[in-house]
C-alpha positions, 0 to 999 in steps of 0.5 A: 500500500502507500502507507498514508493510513498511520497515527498521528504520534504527537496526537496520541497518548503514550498508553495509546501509541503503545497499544498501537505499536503492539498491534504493528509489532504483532503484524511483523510476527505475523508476517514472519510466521507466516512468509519469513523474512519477505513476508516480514519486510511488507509491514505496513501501517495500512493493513496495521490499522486494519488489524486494530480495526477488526480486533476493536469491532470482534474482540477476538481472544489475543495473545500478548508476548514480550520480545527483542528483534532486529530493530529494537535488539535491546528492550523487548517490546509488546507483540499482540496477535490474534486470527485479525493479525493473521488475516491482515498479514494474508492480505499485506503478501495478497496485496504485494504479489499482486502489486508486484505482478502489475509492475512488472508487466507495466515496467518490467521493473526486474526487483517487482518480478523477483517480489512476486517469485519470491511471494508466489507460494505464500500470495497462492495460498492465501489467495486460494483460502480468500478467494472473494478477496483476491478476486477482486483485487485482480479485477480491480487492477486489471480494470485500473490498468485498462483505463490508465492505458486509455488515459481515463481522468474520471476521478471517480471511476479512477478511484474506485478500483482501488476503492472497491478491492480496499473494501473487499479487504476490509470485509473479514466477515460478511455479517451485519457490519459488512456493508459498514466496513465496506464502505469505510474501506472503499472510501480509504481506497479512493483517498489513498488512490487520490493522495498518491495521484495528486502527490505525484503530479510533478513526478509523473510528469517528469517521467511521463507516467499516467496520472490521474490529475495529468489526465485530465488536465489534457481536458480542460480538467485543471485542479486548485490546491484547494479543490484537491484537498476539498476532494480529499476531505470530502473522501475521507469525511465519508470514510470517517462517517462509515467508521461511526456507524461501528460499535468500536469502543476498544482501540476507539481513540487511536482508529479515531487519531488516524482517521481525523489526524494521521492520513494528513500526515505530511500534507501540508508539507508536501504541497508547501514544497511544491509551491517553494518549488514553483 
């Protein structure tokens, strides 16, 4: 993923943040169980929010256990992982392998080609036991590739492939709080797709790679900063109104933090160096 979906650290009481980081440290065990060190090398804050997010809403039995690792050899820290965990490392390996395929067949980028060798075992079988998940991963990104190949610039269609494989992701279960987490899901998606996009408008152009906001600049589609981030907040303010619709209570502050605080994280950074730049 793109790793926009983390805490606001100055935000966040310490009891919080290490709450929080107990989950990141016990998705890294999971993902090191599960896939080794490669597995391990695909943590991520995206699929840590949705590990916190799932453990909130179900409140599954955890386990909690003190240990070192490579990053932090001399304290021991607390992991905590439950079924949550593991699903979210399933879906981080789902992910990366099929992320890795499309670059490599869109750029033949040599590293996304061994990524996908390396996780193809692993991706086969957690694809195979969640099967609605991978399915539609894959057509959403066939879809999107499609559709950058014909220079489409509607932002909501855009958008919404990775909007629509997001919210598959987030729907563990389908009971009752499906269609809320769905919907939580697919808005997070369309926020991410469109932060990264309009993030990397100059980039993209540089290297002349598709972009949505590009796209549509060719039609007479042409953005403020403030319409950019108008668009983005309005994304989010329905992912934020998906998420209120969840009895979560545990872990309420810190999905909260990330929520209304954490996705903007370097925002404003980014686009006051883009305007120094100019």
């Amino acid at each position: 993923m793109f790793g926009y979906i983390t805490v606001c650290q100055k935000e966040l009481k310490i009891k919080d943040f290490d709450l929080y980081r107990s989950y990141y440290c016990g998705l890294c065990h999971a993902l090191k169980k599960q896939y080794g060190r490669t597995g391990q090398m695909l943590l991520n804050y995206d699929m840590t929010f949705l590990a916190i997010l799932l453990s909130a809403l179900y409140e599954p039995e955890e386990e909690t256990v003190k240990a070192r690792c490579i990053p932090h050899p001399v304290r021991k820290h607390e992991e905590r992982f439950c079924d949550v965990t593991r699903y979210a490392a399933d879906m981080t390996v789902l992910l990366a392998r099929e992320k890795a395929l499309d670059d490599w067949t869109d750029e033949k980028k040599l590293p996304s080609r061994v990524l996908a060798l390396l996780l193809e075992g692993g991706a086969g079988k957690a694809g195979d036991h969640w099967i609605r998940q991978r399915n539609s991963l894959r057509e959403n990104l066939a879809g999107l590739k499609l559709d950058e190949q014909k220079e489409e610039y509607d932002i909501d269609r855009m958008a919404g492939y990775t909007g629509r494989f997001l919210g598959e992701i987030f729907v563990w279960k389908e009971d009752v709080w499906e269609p809320h987490l769905r919907r939580l899901g697919y808005y997070l998606g369309k926020f991410i797709y469109l932060r990264d996009a309009w993030e990397d408008r100059e980039k993209d152009r540089k290297k002349e790679n598709y972009n949505l906001f590009l796209a549509g600049a060719k039609h007479g589609k042409n953005y403020s900063r403030e319409q950019g981030q108008d668009m983005l907040t309005d994304t989010m303010a329905h992912a934020c109104a998906a998420f209120e619709r969840l009895p979560v209570i545990r872990c309420g502050e810190i999905l909260r933090n990330i929520l209304y605080a954490g996705v903007w994280n370097g925002f404003a950074a980014t686009e006051d160096a883009r305007i120094e730049v100019k």
